[in-house]
N, C-alpha and C positions, 0 to 999 in steps of 0.2 A: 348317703348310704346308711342303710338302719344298723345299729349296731345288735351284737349277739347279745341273748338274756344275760349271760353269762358279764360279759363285760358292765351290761347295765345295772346290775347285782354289785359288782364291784366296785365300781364308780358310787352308788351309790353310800356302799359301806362306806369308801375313805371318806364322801362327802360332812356325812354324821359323823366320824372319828374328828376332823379335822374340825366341826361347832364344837366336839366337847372337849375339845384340849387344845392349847397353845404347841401349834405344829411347828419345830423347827424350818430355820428358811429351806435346808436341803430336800426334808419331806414334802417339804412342795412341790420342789422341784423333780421330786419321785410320780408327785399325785399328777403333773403335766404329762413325765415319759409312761404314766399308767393310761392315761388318757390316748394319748396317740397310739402305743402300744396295740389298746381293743381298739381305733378306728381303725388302722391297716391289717387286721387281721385276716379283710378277705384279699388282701392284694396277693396275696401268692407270690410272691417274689422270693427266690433265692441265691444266696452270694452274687448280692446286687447293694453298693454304694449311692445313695442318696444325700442330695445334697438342696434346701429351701432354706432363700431370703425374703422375708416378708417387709413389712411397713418399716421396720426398723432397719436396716440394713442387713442386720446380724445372719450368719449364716449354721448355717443349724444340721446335722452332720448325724446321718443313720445310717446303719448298717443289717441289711436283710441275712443273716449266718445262711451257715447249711445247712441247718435243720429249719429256718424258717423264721427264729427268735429275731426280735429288732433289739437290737445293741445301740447304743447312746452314743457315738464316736466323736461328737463334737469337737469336746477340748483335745481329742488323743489319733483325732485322723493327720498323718503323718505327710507336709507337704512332698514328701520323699516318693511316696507312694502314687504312682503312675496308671494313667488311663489310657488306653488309645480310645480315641474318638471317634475315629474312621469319616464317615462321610459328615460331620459338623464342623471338619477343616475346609470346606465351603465356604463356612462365614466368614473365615477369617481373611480366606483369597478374595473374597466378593470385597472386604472394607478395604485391600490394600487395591482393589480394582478403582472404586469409589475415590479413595483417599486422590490415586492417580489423576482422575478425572475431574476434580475440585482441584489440584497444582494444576490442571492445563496438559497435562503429557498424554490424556488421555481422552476421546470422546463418547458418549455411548452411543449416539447414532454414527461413529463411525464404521464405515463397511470393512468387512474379511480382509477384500485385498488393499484396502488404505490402511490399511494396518500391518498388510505385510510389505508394503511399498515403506513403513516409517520405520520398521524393524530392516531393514533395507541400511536405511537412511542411518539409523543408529551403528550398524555395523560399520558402515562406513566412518561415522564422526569417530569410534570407539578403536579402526585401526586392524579389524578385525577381516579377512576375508567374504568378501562379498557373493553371495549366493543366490543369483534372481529364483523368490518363492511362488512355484505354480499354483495360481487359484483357480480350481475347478467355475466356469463359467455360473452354475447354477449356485455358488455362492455367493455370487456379484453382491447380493441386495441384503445380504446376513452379516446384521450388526453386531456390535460389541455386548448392547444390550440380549438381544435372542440367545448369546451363548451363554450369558451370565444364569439367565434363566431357563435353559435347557431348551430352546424355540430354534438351534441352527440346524438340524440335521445331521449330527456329528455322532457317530457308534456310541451308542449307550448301552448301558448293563443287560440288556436283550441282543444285543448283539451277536451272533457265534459263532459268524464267519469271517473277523476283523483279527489278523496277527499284530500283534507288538513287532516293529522293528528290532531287530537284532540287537543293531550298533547303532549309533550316532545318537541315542539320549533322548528328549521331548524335541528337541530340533526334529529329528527325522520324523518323530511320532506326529509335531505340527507337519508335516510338509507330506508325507503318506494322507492323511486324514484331508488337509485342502486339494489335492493333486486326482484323489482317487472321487470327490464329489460326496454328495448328500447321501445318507443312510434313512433317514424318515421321511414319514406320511408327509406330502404338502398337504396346507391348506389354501383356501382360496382368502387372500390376505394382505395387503401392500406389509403393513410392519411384523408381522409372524408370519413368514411365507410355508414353515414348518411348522405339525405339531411338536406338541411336548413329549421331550422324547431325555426321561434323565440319563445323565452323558458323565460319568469318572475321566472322559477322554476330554471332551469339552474343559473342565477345569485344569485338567494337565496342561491343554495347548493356554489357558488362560498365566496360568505359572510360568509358560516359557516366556509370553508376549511381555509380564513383570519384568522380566531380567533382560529380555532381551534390550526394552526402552532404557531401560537404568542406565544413566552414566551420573560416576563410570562405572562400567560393567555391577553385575551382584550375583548371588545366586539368591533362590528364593529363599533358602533358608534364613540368610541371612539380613534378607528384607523383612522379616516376618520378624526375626530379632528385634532390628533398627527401629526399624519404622511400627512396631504394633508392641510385642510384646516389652519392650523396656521403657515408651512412654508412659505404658499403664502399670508398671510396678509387675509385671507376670515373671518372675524367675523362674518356674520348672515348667512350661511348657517348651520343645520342641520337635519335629521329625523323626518320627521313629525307621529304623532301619529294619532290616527282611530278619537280621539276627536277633536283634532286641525282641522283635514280636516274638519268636521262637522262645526265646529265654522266658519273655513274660509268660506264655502260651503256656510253660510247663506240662504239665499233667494233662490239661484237656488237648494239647498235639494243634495242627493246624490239617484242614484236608485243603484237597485241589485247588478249591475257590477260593480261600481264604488267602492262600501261600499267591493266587494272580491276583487278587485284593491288595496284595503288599507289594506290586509291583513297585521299584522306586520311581517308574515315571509318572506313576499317577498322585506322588505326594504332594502335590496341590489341590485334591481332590480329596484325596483318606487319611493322611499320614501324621497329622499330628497327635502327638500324647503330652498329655496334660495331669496335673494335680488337680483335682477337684475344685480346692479352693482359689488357684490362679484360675480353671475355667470360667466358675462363675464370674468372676471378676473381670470376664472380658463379655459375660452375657451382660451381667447388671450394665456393663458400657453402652452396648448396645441398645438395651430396653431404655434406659434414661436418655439415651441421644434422638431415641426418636419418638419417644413417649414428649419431646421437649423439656422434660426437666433441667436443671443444673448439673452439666458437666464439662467434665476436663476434656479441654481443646488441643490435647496432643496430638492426636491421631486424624481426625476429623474435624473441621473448625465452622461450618455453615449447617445452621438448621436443614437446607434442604439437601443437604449430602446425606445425612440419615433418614430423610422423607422417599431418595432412591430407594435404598436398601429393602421398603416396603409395596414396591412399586412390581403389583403383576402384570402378565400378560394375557390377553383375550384367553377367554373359559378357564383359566389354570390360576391356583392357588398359589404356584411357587413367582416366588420372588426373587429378590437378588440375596440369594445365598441361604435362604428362609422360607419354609414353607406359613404360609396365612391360613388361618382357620377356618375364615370366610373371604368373600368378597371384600366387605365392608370389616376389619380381620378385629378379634375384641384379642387374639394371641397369636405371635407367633412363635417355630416349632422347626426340631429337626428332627431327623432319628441317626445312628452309623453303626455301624457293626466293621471289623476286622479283621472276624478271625478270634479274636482272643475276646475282646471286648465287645460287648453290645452300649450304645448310648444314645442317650435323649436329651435336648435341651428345650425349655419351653419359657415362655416368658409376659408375661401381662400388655396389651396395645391397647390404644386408646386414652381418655381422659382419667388420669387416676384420683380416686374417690381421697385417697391416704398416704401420703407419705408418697413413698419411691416405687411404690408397685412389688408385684410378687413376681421372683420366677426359682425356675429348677432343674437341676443337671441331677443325669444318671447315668452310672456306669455299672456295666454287671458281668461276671462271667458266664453268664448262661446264652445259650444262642438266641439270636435275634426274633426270630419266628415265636418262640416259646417265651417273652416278655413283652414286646412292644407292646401291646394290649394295657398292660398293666403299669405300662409306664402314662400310660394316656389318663387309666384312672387317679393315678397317684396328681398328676397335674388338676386335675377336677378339683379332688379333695383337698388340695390346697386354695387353689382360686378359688372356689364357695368358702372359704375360711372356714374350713370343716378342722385344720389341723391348729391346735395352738402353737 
């Protein structure tokens, strides 16, 4: 991206200040945040948090103000300080789906109703009243896999003739959704017999299918604890509630769609919030588990358990829990919004030239429509090593 005269002017000057004098190390470290300063200047982003780890690990921490100015927030961003993520709580449900499926408790070519036949099965070992789960006939042949990647035909965010049950939680929300059949376009296809059709409802019923196999029993939250976030050192991410969003929301309020966005039964789908710096820290896991580098076998312990997670379905980019750039994918990428928060995560694929690879989280409060643009440039400009 060409830089403005003006920036080039400037850069210039410190360049010549910095031959004719012995620059203190901080003034360097001035001459670097002047540098990126003029690069981002046409991003247009406001009260928007960024967050990029490059070759080094190090994570590197800007803050877009109100007025537009980038503020340096590295050492002073506050793990205190909260994001909702909204729909990048995806990836996290996708690795505890994966993680399941590498223990054996889970398969991806298993069908709808073998799954509701095992959820069956588990109520029973668990002691729990027994409730035969109707499966609509037309989803006989709809895998584990098709729902991860949005290929089941299950009410998605176009949908807007689908109620929420009342009562009975994501149990009834699974059992309305298989009982009442397929909402999407088929295709002519034996393994994606639907198109892609993104699905908030789809991830929900995959959050109830976690708990419901757990023994003994869990709830998701509490699996996402366990089992994800305290193997990898993650302290401040969890679940945010319909109140919390409001509290956070303050000033900019929530409308209609955001307030069913915060539904609590779709938080396996939207619901986590996170600290910036615990997020990346479960993207960097990510990127390196399947980028094949060295990493920690807490969560996931076989190379090709991270080779799923990048694994699409006919004509579609998304993956399991990650959308792919490409086909043949050189990034992958999400986007979420909540209501309060808008966010991006993006991250380096393929054979890395250096070190660990690059990737980047953002969170903003501005609405979704009026950034993601510019989240997509911000990604560019770091993968060409445009940012120091």
């Amino acid at each position: 991206m060409p830089f403005g005269i003006g920036c080039k002017l400037g850069l210039f000057f410190l360049f010549v200040v910095q031959l004719l004098f012995v620059m203190p190390a901080a003034l360097s470290a001035d001459l670097a945040f002047e540098e990126l300063d003029c690069i981002l200047k046409d991003v247009q982003l406001r009260n928007t948090w960024f967050m990029y780890s490059k070759e080094d690990g190090k994570n590197h921490a800007y803050h877009f103000q109100k007025d537009g100015s980038l503020l340096d927030c590295s050492s002073s961003l506050s793990n205190s300080q909260q994001f909702g993520i909204g729909s990048n709580t995806k990836t996290m449900t996708a690795l505890l789906i994966i993680q399941a499926v590498e223990e054996g408790r889970l398969k991806l070519d298993s069908k709808v109703d073998e799954i509701a036949r095992q959820i069956e099965a588990a109520d029973l070992k668990a002691g729990r009243p027994v409730f035969p789960i109707e499966v609509h006939r037309d989803f006989h042949q709809i895998t584990l896999k098709n729902l991860l990647t949005h290929h089941a035909g299950f009410p998605g965010v176009d949908t807007t003739d689908f109620a929420f049950p009342v009562q009975g939680g994501r149990d009834a929300l699974m059992r309305k959704i298989l009982r009442m059949g397929p909402v999407g376009y088929r295709q002519e296809s034996k393994d994606t017999p639907f198109c892609f059709h993104y699905s908030n409802e789809g991830y929900a019923v995959l959050g109830e299918v976690l708990e419901r196999i757990s023994y003994p029993p869990d709830t998701f939250e509490n699996l996402l604890r366990k089992k994800l976030f305290i193997p990898l050192g993650i302290g401040q991410c969890h679940l945010i509630s319909t109140s919390e969003a409001l509290r956070q929301a303050g000033e900019h309020g929530l409308d209609a769609m955001a307030a069913e966005e915060l539904d609590p039964l779709l938080l396996p789908a939207n619901g986590a919030s996170c600290s910036l710096n615990d997020w990346m820290t479960f993207i960097r896991y990510i990127m390196n588990g399947i980028n094949g580098n060295p990493t920690s076998q807490k969560v996931l312990r076989k190379p090709e358990s991270f080779a799923l997670l990048k694994e699409t379905q006919e004509n579609c980019y998304y993956g399991t829990g990650a959308l792919m750039l490409s086909k043949k994918p050189s990034a992958a990428y999400h986007f979420g919004a909540n209501g309060i928060h808008s966010s991006f995560f993006w991250f380096q694929l393929g054979r890395l030239e250096k070190g660990m690879g690059t990737s980047i989280v953002v969170a903003s409060t501005e609405p979704f429509y009026d950034v993601y643009s510019h989240f997509y440039l911000l990604a560019e400009l770091i993968q060409n090593n445009t940012i120091p």
